[in-house]
C-alpha positions, 0 to 999 in steps of 0.5 A: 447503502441505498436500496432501489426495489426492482421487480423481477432483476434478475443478474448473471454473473460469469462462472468465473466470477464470484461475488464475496462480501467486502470484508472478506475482499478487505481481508484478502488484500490484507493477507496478501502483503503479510509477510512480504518485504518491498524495495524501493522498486516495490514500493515505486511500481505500487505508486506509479512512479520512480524510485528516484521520486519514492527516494526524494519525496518519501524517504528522504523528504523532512516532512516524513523524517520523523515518521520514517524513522519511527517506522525504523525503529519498528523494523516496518523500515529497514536500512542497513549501512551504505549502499545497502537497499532499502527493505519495507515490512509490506503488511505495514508500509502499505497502509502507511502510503495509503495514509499519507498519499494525500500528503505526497507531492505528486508534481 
């Protein structure tokens, strides 16, 4: 963190604003998605793009296969048989697409 000194600053915040430390942020977010399931839609919308692409580029996409089935196994992915949706343990996945969203093929 930089520190600029400034005689006299003076900050207004609006009363409905607050300011929390970043780890309280942090762990709000967090427990926000603990114990939510996502569909495909979920998870699309979260990304900004299709379920068509979320099917193709993620789930589908050999280059995660074996993450996404590890994921399976530990029940942060879940896909019943046939047509059945897909269901995505939330507080898990998430941080999942946050480490790989450099890994996707945005185009």
């Amino acid at each position: 963190m930089s520190k600029v000194s400034l005689s006299n600053l003076e900050i207004s915040i609006p009363d409905n604003l607050v300011v929390i430390p970043k780890t309280e942020l942090d762990r709000l977010w967090n427990d926000e998605l603990v114990g939510r399931m996502w569909g495909i839609t979920d998870v699309a919308k979260r990304l900004g793009i299709s379920d068509k692409w979320v099917r193709n580029e993620i789930l589908y996409n050999p280059r995660f296969k074996l993450e996404i089935e590890n994921l399976k196994l530990q029940g942060v992915v879940i896909k019943g048989p046939g047509t059945s949706p897909w269901r995505f343990q939330a507080s898990k996945f998430g941080p999942w697409l946050d480490n790989h969203i450099q890994n996707f093929k945005w185009s």
